[in-house]
N, C-alpha and C positions, 0 to 999 in steps of 0.2 A: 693177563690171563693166557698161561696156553693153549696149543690148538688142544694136546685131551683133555681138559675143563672144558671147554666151548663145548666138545661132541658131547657131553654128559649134559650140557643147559637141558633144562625144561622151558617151552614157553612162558611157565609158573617163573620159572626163573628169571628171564630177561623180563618178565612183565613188572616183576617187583625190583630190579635195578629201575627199571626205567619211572617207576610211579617213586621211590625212592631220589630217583634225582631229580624229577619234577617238585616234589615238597621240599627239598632241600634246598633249590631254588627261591621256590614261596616263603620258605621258614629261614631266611638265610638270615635276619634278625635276630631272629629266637635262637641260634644256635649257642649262644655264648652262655646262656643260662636257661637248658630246656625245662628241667623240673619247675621252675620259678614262671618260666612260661604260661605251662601245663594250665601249672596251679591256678593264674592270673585269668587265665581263658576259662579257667569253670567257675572262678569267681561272677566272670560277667556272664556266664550260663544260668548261674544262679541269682544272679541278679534280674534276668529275664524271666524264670522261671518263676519265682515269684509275683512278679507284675503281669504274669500270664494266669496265675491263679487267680490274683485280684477280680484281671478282667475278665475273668471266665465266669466267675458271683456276680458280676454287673449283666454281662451277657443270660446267665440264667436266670436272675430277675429281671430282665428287659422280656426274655421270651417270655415266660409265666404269665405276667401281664398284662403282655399283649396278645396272647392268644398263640404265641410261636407253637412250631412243631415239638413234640413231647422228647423226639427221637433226639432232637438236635439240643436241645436243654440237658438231656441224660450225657451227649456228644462232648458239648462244652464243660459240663462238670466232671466228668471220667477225663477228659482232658486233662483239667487244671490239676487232680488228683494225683494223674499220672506222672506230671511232671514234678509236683512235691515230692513223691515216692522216687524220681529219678535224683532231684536232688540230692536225699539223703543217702540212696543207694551208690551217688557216684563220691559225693564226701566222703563215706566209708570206704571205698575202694579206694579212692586217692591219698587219703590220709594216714588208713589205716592198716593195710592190707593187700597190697598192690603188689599182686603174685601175676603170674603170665595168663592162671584161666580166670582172675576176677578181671584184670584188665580186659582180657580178650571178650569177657560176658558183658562187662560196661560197652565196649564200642560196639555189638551185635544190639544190643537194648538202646545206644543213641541213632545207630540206623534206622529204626525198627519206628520208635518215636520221630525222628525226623518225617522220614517217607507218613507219618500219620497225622504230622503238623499240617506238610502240602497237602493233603486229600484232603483235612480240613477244610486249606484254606480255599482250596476252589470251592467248598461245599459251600460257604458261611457268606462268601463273597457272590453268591449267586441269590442268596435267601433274601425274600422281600417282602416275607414276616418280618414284624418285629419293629424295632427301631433300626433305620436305613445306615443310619449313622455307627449307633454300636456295632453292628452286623457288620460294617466295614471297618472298623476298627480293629475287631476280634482278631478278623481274616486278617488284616495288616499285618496286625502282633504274630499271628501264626507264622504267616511268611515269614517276617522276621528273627522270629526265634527259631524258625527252619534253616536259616542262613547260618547261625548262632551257634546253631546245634552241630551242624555239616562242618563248619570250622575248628567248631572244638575236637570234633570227629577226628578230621583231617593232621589236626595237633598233634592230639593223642596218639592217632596210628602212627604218625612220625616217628615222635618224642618215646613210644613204648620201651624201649633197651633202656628209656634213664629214667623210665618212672617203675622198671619190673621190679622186683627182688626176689630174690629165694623167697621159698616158704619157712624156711628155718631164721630168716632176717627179719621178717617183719616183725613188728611188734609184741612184745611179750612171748613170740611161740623158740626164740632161740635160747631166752632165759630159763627158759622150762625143760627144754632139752640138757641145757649146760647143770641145772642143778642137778637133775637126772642122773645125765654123767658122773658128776662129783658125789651122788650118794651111792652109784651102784660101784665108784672105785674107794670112799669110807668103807662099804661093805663089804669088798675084797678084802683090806687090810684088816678087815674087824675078826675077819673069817679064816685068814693065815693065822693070826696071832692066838688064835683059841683051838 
């Protein structure tokens, strides 16, 4: 880099070389196949996500019956909800449509979820309603799929240049343009010739 590139850096700039070469570091595995990666780490997000709904129905009927907090049963099932709905919402984005604002929307909504798995889990790990044991459970799972979440985070934001595509590439929307094209240049020749 020359000295005028350097005077033009933003701290923005040297911040994300430097968090850039730190994950490249961490990800120095995953480089050889990032997409295949990607994908692999939200299989096992989804993997947890799931078993985090489960227990989130066992946690809502643990508290119900025993008298738990009403707040924290509404907590736990808005929880498990949310993370189904993240499921789906990140399978579409990955599979299907993996443009630079759906990508960038996915990793602000796994922050957003993550930071609300921890507040969970100091919440649920302190509650002494209930059953002692699922209540620690819960909190565990939370943690853990706070770890889960952060990692696939962390992936993601890596790996993003090999999982972006135009919005003219993703699926079905560049077919549409292409026929597009081909009918409005039929319609030219249709429209010389007459």
């Amino acid at each position: 880099m020359s000295v005028a590139e350097e005077s033009h850096d933003t701290t923005y700039d040297r911040g994300v070389r430097a968090t850039n070469g730190f994950l490249s570091k961490v990800f120095v595995s995953c480089a050889g196949d990032p997409k295949g990666s990607v994908h692999r780490a939200w299989g096992l997000s989804l993997l947890f996500a799931v078993l985090f709904f489960v227990l989130s129905v066992v946690e809502m009927i643990n508290l119900q019956t025993m008298g738990g907090s009403k707040a924290l049963v509404l907590a736990a099932v808005w929880t498990g909800i949310i993370h189904l709905v993240l499921g789906v919402l990140g399978t579409f984005v990955l599979k299907r449509f993996p443009t630079s604002f759906s990508v960038g929307f996915l990793l602000g909504v796994l922050v957003v979820v993550a930071n609300q798995n921890l507040i969970l889990f100091g919440t649920f790990h302190a509650y002494s309603s209930g059953n002692a044991g699922t209540n620690h459970a819960f909190a565990n799972l939370m943690l853990g799929i706070f770890l889960v979440l952060a990692f696939f985070a962390a992936i993601l934001f890596h790996f993003r240049k090999n999982i972006v595509v135009a919005a003219a590439d993703a699926k079905g929307v560049g077919r549409r343009s292409e026929k597009l094209a081909a009918s409005s240049v039929d319609y030219q020749q249709y429209s010389e010739q007459t």
